[in-house]
C-alpha positions as CSV (number, residue, x, y, z in Angstrom):
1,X,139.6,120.1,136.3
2,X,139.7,120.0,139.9
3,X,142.4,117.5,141.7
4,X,140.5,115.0,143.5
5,X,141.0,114.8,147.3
6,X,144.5,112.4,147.8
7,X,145.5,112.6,144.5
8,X,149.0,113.8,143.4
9,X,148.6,117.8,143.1
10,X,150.9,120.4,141.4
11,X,151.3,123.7,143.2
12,X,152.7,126.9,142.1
13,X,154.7,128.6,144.8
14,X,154.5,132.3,144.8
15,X,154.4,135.8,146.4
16,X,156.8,138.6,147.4
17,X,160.3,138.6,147.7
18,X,161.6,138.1,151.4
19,X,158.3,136.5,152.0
20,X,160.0,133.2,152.4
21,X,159.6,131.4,149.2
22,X,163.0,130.0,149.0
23,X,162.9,128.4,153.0
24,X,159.2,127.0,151.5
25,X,160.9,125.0,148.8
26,X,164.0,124.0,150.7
27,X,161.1,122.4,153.1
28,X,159.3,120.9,150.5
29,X,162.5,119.8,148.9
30,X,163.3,117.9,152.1
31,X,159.7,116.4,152.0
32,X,160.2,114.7,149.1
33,X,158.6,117.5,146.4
34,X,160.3,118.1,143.0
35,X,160.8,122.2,143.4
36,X,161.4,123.7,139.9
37,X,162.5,127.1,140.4
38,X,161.2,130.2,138.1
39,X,160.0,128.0,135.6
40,X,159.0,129.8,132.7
41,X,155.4,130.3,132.1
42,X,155.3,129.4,128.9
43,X,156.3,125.8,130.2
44,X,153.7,126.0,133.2
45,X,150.9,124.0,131.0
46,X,153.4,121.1,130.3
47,X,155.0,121.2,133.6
48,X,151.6,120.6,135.3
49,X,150.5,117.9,133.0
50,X,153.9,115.8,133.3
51,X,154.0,115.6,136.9
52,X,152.3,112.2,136.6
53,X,152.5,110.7,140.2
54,X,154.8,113.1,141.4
55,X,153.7,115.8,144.1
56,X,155.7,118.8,142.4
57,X,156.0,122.7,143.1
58,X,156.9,125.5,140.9
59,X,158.5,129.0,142.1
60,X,157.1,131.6,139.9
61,X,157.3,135.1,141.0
62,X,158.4,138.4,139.9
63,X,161.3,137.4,138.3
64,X,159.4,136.6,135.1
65,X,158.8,140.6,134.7
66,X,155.8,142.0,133.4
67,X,154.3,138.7,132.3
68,X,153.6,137.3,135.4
69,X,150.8,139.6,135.6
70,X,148.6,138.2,133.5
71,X,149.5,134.0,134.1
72,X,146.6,132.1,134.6
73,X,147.6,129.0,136.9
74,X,147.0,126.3,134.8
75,X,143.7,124.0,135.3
76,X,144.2,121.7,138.7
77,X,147.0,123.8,140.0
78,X,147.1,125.0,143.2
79,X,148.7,128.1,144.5
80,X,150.0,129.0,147.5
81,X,151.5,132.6,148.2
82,X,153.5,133.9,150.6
83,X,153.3,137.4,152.0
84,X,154.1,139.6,154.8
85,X,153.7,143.4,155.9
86,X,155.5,145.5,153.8
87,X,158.0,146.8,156.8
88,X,158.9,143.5,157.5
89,X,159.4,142.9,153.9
90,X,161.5,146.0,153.5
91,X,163.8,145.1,156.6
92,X,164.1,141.5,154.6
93,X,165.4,143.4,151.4
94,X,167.5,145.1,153.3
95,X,169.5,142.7,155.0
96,X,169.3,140.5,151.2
97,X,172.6,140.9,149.5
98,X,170.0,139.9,146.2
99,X,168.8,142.6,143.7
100,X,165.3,142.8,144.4
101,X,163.3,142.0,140.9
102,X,161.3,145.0,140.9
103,X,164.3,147.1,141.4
104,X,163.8,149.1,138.1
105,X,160.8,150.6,139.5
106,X,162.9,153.1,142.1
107,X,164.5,152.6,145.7
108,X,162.8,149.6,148.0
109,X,159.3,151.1,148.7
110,X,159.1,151.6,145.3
111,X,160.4,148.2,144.4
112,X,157.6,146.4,146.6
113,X,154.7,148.5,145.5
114,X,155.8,147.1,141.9
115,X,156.0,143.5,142.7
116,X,152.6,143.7,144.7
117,X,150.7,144.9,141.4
118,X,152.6,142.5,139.4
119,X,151.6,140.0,141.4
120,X,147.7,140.8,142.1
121,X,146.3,138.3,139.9
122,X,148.2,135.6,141.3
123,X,147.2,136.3,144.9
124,X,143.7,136.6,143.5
125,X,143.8,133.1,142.5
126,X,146.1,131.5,145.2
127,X,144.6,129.1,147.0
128,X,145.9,129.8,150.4
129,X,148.0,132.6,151.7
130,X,150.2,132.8,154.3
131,X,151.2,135.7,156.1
132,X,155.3,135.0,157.1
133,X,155.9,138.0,159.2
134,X,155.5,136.6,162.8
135,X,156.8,132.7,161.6
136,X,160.1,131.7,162.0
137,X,161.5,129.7,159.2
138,X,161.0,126.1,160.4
139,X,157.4,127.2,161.4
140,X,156.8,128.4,157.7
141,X,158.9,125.4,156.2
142,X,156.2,122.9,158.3
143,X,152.8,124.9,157.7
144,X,153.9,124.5,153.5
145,X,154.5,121.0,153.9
146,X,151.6,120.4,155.5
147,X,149.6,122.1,152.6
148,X,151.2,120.4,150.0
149,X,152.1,116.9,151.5
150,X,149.3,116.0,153.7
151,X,150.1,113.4,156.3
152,X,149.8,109.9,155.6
153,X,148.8,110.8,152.1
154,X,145.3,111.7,152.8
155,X,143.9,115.4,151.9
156,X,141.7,116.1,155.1
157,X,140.5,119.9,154.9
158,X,142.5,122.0,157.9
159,X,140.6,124.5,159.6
160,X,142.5,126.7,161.2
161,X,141.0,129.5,163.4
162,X,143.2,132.7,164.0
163,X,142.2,135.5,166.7
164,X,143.7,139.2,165.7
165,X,143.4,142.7,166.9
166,X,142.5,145.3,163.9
167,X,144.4,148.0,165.9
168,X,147.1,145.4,164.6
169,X,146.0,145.4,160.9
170,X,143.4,142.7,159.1
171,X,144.7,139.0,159.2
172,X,145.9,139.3,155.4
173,X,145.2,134.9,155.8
174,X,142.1,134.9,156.2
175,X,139.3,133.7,153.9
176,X,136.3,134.1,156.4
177,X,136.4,137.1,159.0
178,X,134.1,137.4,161.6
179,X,134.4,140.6,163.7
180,X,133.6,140.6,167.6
181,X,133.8,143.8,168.5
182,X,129.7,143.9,169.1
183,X,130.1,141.3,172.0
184,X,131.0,143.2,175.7
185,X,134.6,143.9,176.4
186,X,136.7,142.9,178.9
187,X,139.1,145.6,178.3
188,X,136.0,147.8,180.6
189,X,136.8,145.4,183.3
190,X,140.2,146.9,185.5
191,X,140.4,143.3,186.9
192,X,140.3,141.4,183.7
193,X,142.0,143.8,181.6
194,X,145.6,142.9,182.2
195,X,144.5,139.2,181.4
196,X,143.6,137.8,178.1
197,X,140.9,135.3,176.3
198,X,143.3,132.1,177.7
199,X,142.1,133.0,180.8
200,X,139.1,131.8,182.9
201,X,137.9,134.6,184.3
202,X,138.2,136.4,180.6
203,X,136.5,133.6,179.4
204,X,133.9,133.2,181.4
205,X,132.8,137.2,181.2
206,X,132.9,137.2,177.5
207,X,130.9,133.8,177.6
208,X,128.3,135.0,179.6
209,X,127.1,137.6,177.0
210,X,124.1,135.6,175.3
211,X,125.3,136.4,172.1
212,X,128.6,134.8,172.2
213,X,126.9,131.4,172.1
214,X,124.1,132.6,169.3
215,X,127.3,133.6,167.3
216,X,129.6,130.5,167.9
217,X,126.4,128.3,167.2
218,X,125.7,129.9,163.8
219,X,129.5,129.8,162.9
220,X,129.9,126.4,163.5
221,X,126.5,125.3,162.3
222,X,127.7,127.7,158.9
223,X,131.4,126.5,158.6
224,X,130.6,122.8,159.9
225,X,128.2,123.1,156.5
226,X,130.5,124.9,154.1
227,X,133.6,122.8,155.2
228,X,131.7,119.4,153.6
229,X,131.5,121.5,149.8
230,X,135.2,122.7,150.6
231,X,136.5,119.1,151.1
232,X,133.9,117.8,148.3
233,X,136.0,120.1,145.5
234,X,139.0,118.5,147.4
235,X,140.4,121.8,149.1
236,X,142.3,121.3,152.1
237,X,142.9,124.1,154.0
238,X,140.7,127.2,155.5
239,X,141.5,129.8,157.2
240,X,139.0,131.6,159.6
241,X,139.7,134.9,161.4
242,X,138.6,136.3,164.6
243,X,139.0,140.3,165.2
244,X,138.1,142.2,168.1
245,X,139.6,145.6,168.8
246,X,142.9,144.2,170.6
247,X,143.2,140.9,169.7
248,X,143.5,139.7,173.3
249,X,140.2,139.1,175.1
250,X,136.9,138.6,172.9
251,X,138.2,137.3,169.6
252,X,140.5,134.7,171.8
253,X,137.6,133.5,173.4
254,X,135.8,133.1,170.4
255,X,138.4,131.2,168.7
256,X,138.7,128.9,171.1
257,X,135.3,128.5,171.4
258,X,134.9,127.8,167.7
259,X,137.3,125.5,167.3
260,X,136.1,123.3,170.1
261,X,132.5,123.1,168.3
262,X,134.2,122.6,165.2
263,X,136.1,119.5,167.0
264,X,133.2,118.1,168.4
265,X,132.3,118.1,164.2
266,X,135.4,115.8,163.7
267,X,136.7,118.6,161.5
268,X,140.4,119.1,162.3
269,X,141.1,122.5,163.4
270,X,144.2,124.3,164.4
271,X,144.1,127.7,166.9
272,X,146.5,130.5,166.8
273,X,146.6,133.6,168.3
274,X,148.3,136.3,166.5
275,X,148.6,139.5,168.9
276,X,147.3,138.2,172.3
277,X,150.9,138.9,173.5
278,X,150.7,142.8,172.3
279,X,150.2,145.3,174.3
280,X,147.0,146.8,173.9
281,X,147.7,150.5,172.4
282,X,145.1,151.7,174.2
């Protein structure tokens, strides 16, 4: 059964190693969550069903071996897992003076490659993922206590709109895309190239194509609608994604964009921009 919105929840907190699973507990620790560390699976079931009135996290991950793979998260458990690109996770491993629990399967690419198949079905199921390659640790300690402990005890669903560049790689967080790359491009512009979506003039170019505003009216007419079933099976948290070729000029302006219609919904909504700062490769 689901958890109804503001009740007590249990979470499993997973994902790859160096994907910051330990800083996530130590957060959630300091918040006030019982953290049970590689629990076994076999005592998932009762775990979940003792927590009572107790907001409680469970670290399960590779280190349970082979039978990770098939664990079902047991019914009205949550999972969040943590990821990141497989570079940054190798420079993690490397720096780690911990064995890495795939490290049967061969040297460190190897090791990864394992531990991502072990853990397919458990980012099939997870709830939310979050992508720690570009957070620092107190930014991925507050966006997991946010998920788990929501403020003032309420369970409001989070929207949180994202802009990317694919020439950067897909926004592994996502669980809507929308891809831009139809609407006219600054990039064409020599005077607005150097700029990006936070800026007027950007803004106002990419705006004045007619099918910006179709697209941001259907979006927000779309999520605005599928955000009230979301909330009604008492999820909290969505994550919606907006690509263009760079990740600096349409898909900016479109996020913003979004997220101010989604506002004006009283839906709460949170904007990042993940490679606005990046040179373009181009």
């Amino acid at each position: 059964m689901t958890a109804e919105v503001g009740t007590p929840e249990a979470w499993i907190l997973t994902g790859m190693s160096g994907a910051g699973k330990a800083t996530a507990a130590r957060a959630l620790e300091a918040a006030g969550v019982d953290v049970g560390d590689n629990l076994g699976l076999d005592l998932l079931p009762g775990w979940a069903a003792a927590t009572g009135g107790r907001r409680a996290a469970a670290v399960v991950d590779a280190r349970q071996g082979e039978a990770v793979a098939g664990l079902i998260p047991p019914a009205g458990v949550r999972v969040v897992y943590l990821t990141a690109p497989d570079p940054v996770l190798l420079r993690r491993l490397a720096e780690s003076t911990r064995p890495h629990p795939c490290h049967a399967a061969g040297g460190p690419a190897a090791a990864v490659r394992h531990e991502h198949e072990l853990l397919t079905g458990l980012r099939a199921a997870a709830d939310t993922v979050i992508d720690s390659g570009e957070l620092s640790p107190e930014e991925l300690g507050k966006r997991v206590v946010e998920l788990v402990v929501p403020r003032g005890g309420e369970a409001p669903l989070r929207v949180a709109v994202s802009s990317f560049g694919y020439k950067f790689g897909p926004q592994v967080e996502a669980d809507w895309v929308v891809d831009v790359r139809f609407l006219r491009n600054p990039f064409w512009d020599p005077e607005l190239r150097p700029r990006t979506g936070l800026d007027a003039g950007v803004r106002d170019y990419v705006l004045a194509d007619p099918h910006t505003d179709e697209l941001c009216d259907r979006l927000s007419e779309l999520l605005s609608w599928a955000s009230t079933h979301y909330a009604a099976k008492g999820r909290r948290h969505l994550a919606v994604a907006v690509g263009c070729t760079g990740g600096r000029h349409r898909s900016v302006v479109v996020a913003e964009e979004l997220a101010r219609r989604l506002r004006a919904e009283d839906l709460e909504v949170t904007v990042r921009h993940r490679d606005v700062g990046k040179p373009d490769p181009r």
